[in-house]
C-alpha angles and dihedrals in degrees: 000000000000107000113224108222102292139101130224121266123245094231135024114269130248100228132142128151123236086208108056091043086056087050097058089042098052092042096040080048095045104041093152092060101086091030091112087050088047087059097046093053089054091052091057096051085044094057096044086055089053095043097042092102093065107055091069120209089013090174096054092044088048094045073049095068108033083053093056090037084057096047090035109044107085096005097134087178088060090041087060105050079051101059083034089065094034091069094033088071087042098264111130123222128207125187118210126179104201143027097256094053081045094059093035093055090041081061099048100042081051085068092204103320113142098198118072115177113192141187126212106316116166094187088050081065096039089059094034097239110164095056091045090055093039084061088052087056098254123127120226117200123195107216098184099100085234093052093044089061103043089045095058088031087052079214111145124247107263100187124015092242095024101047101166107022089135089076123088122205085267101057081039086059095041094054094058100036089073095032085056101037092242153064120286135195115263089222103124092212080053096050093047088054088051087056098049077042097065097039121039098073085055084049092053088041100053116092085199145053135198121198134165110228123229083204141025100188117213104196091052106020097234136146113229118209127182127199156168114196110037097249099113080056090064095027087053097053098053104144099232110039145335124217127210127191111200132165123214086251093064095075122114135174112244130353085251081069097043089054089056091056097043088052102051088033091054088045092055098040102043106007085245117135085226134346119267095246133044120182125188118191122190097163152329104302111263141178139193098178091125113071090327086278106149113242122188122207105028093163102342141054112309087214133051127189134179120191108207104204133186106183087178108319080126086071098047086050101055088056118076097206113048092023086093088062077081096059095077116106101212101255089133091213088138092075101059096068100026114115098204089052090037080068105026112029129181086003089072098069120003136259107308092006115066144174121355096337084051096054092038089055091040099085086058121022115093091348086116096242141332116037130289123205109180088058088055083044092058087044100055116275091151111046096075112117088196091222089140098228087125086064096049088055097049113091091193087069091243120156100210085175098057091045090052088048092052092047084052083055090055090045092055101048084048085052098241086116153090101051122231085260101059103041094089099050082051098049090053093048095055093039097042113020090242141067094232101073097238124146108265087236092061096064097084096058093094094075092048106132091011100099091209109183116256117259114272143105112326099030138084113233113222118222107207102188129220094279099056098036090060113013106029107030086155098065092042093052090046086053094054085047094051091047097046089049082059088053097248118150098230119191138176144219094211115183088001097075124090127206102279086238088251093133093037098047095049086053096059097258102136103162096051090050095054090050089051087042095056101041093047088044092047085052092050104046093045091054098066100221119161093230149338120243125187149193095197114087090204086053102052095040082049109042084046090067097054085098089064079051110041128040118240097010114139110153112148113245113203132176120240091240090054091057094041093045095053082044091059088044086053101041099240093112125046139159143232128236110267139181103303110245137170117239143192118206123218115207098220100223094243097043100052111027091016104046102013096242107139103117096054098066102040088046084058087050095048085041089056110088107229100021120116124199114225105179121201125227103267110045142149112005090002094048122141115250122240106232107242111077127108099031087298093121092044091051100028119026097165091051085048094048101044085051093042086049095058088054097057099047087059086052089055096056096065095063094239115148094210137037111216131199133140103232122100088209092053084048113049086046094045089049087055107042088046090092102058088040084079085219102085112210118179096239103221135172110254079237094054088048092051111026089077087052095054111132121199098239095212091044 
């Protein structure tokens, strides 16, 4: 990672902002509020499920596009062919490198004009354009039916395609009633006709538009627009000008690309195969019919502009690590899915930028330079839960979990992070080797009475990980018992294990990651040990990356349910018949996205006479997060619990009498947020549920 001109603090800082606190307070307390976004979002997936059969391949479209974003984003050589053959066919191109420079140029290209009508444009909220020209005395007017509302509701987008989807027919009443001076019907049919009401007759007035692009094209020099509802069409043919706002990361290099992209974009946001409108311009209209005399502006507008702006993507480019965060395409499909949004909506992110991408981008974009955290803070840095869901949505094959945590990595080394919250658990961390504040020498107690094998060639050594070795001995001693019924010579390192840096490194404590990661991996090498297998899902995901880290280590990291799962295969590990009882599975996040273990689990379940699997809704790659992942339970308790309580009430409509999971932090936050899930499930370890059923298989 590229390191922006600062130096690391000495100490950890003492930071936490007052705003974001208030934003998971207002949205944990209000819960109802987004309720109507929340539908929407459902009815989204729920169309993209009906409408899967008729996008044909959808991987390799989607390994299609991930392939162009990678070899596009960034390509000034392909930037310039294409601003080459965007003036070639009489569209000018300027090129502006703040917000400022943006506004001022809108206000220029406008000569006077006071009216300005615009379609969707993302960038024209990242610069706040509308309020900076109002100030100017010009009068912007939104002519997509969602933006129309939100801009006289001064209510926030909450989706880039859905903006305001929060809203219900009767907001939506509400809203124009007092923009028109009267009562309106709640009809929604009727309040859409009050909209094109009010601003038709503005669309046919205006003598300019202004629209964002899904696509600049190099090959042919083209702006690519997508649309639903007609009103680029109009927008676009305004007589005087029309006005695009583009970014560099919108090139791409031919309109066979670009279709590629609207399609799979179209089928993410919306669930439709493609939008109902595509529109391709090359140029102003032009004739020369008569006389061969050129003539611009036939039935369109006789100037085009676009305005190229950085805004400090610059910035995001020149870093590795968070540069991919340019890659989405702004389908916003990330956000139906997302736990943190689920609860907090457009307060997670910022307006054209929302959700993880958002917060990952908000130290950069529009700060004039350099990189500022507190602004991310306030934004959200530290409300991801990291459970990845976000990267299995996106079809341009971004990880907006893994470049927040890597923006996390930069606050902290400028000393905006970590926040108050969070200094304790990483004291401990650095003084003890764990986030619990126990004595080192205590960590070995687990395995007392046990007789575990000491490491060396021929055993696996268990990690036990810093949360069973001092909050959950039980389940760590029901794992060793599972394992040795399986006839595997388990062994320990005892006091002599550190915490693995999970919670460090999601934090954005790297250096004190890559010290944990030496010195554990230094113990286990040395010990000579076969293999490690764990119970912790941080651990595993965790331990798995030391190669990354240190150099040589390939110790194989394996989860319990992996080696129980091939004993029952094998025989060597069987079951007794037990008192039947109906279960739900919970996919720890990494487990299953991070580390590809869905099928073991669920094979020990099967494996276990009496036992019936009830799966809720959203399992295996698609799995809810708990909540508590990513520092979010340490810092924000009430966020954790609200995610962790929609989980369990989805755990409560399957019937199932127990929830089970094998993380001790799912657990421990399951177990917590139960109660105010009004379905009660008693929260065990799969190793708890199944160490009382073992059967000697020779017996």
């Amino acid at each position: 990672m590229r390191l922006l001109e600062y130096e690391r603090p000495l100490a950890y800082s003492v930071t936490m902002s007052d705003e974001i606190n208030n934003k998971v307070s207002r949205a944990v307390s209000t819960p109802e509020a987004l309720e109507q976004m929340r539908a929407a979002f459902r009815g989204v997936l729920e169309k993209r499920e009906k409408y899967l059969s008729r996008m044909g391949d959808l991987d390799a479209r989607k390994e299609r596009l991930q392939a162009v974003r990678e070899s596009s984003v960034g390509n000034e050589e392909l930037l310039d062919v294409a601003v080459e053959n965007l003036e070639a066919g009489g569209i000018r191109v300027r090129r502006v490198a703040t917000a400022a420079e943006t506004v001022s140029a809108v206000i220029e290209e406008m000569s006077g004009e006071k009216l300005l009508v615009k379609s969707k444009s993302n960038l024209s909220r990242e610069i706040g354009l509308t309020a900076a020209l109002g100030k100017e005395g010009i009068t912007v007017v939104e002519t997509d039916i969602g933006d129309r509302i939100i801009q006289l509701g001064g209510e926030p987008a909450v989706h880039p395609t859905g903006p305001c989807a929060q809203l219900d027919r009767y907001d939506v009443a509400r809203i124009l009633g007092k923009h028109l001076g009267r009562d309106v019907e709640t009809e929604p049919h009727a309040l859409i006709r009050e909209v094109l009401a009010d601003i038709l007759p503005l669309m046919n007035e205006a003598q300019v538009g202004l629209t964002g692009a899904n696509a600049l094209t190099a090959d042919e020099g083209a702006i690519v627009l997508m649309h639903n509802e007609g009103n680029i069409d109009i927008v676009s043919q305004r007589p005087g000008k029309l006005i695009v706002l583009a970014s560099p990361e919108k090139v791409y290099p031919d309109i066979e690309e670009a279709l590629n992209m609207l399609k799979v974009e179209a089928f993410h946001a919306t669930g439709q195969p493609l939008a109902n409108f595509v529109r391709v311009i090359g140029g102003p209209s032009r004739t020369a019919d008569i006389e061969k005399e050129l003539y611009l502006g036939v039935h369109g507008p006789r100037e085009i502009v676009v305005l190229l702006i950085d805004n400090g993507r610059a910035d995001v480019l020149a870093d590795e690590e968070v540069r991919p965060a340019l890659n989405c395409v702004g389908c916003g499909a990330c956000l139906l899915t997302c736990p943190v949004y689920d609860v907090m909506g457009s307060d997670y992110g910022w307006q054209g930028h929302l959700g993880g991408v958002g917060v990952s981008l908000a130290p950069y974009i529009g700060t004039g330079g350099g990189a500022d955290f507190g602004l991310a803070i306030d934004r959200g840095l530290a409300l991801c839960t990291t459970c990845g869901q976000c990267a299995v949505e996106c079809p341009a094959g971004v990880k907006p979990d893994e470049i927040l945590r890597a923006v996390r990595t930069e606050a902290v080394r400028a000393g905006a992070m970590p926040l108050e919250e969070h200094r304790a658990m990483l004291a401990s961390v650095k003084n003890y080797s764990n986030p619990w504040m126990q004595p080192r020498a205590r960590r070995g107690a687990w395995a007392k009475g046990l007789e575990l094998s000491k490491p060396g060639a021929g055993t696996s050594l268990f990690f036990a990980g810093c949360s069973l070795a001092y909050m959950s001995k039980e389940v760590a001693a029901d794992a060793v018992k599972l394992l040795r019924a399986a006839g595997v010579d388990v062994s320990t390192l005892g006091k002599d294990e550190l915490c693995c840096g999970s919670p460090v490194l999601r934090l954005g404590d790297r250096d004190l990651f890559e010290d944990l990661a030496r010195k554990n991996a230094k113990r286990i090498q040395e010990s000579g040990v076969d293999r490690v297998i764990t119970l912790c899902p941080g651990c595993m995901s965790t331990l798995g990356g030391y190669s990354e880290v240190v150099e040589g280590f390939d110790v194989p990291v394996v989860h319990v349910s992996q080696v129980l799962a091939e004993a029952v295969e094998s025989g060597a590990l069987s079951f007794a018949p037990g008192e039947d009882v109906v279960v739900t599975w919970h996919d720890p996040c990494h487990l299953g996205r991070g580390c590809g273990v869905f099928d073991e689990p669920r094979k020990l379940l099967e494996a276990a006479g009496g036992i019936e699997l009830a799966e809720m809704e959203r399992n295996r790659e698609n799995a809810a997060c708990c909540g508590s992942g990513g520092g979010v339970r340490t810092a924000f308790p009430e966020l954790a619990q609200e995610i962790g309580r929609k989980r369990c009430i989805a755990a409560g409509t399957t019937g199932a009498s127990l929830l089970v999971t094998t993380c001790p932090w799912c657990e421990q936050n399951l177990s917590d947020s139960m109660e105010s899930a009004g379905k009660p499930l008693e929260v065990v370890d799969i190793c708890t549920l199944l160490a009382p059923r073992i059967k000697n298989p020779l017996g």
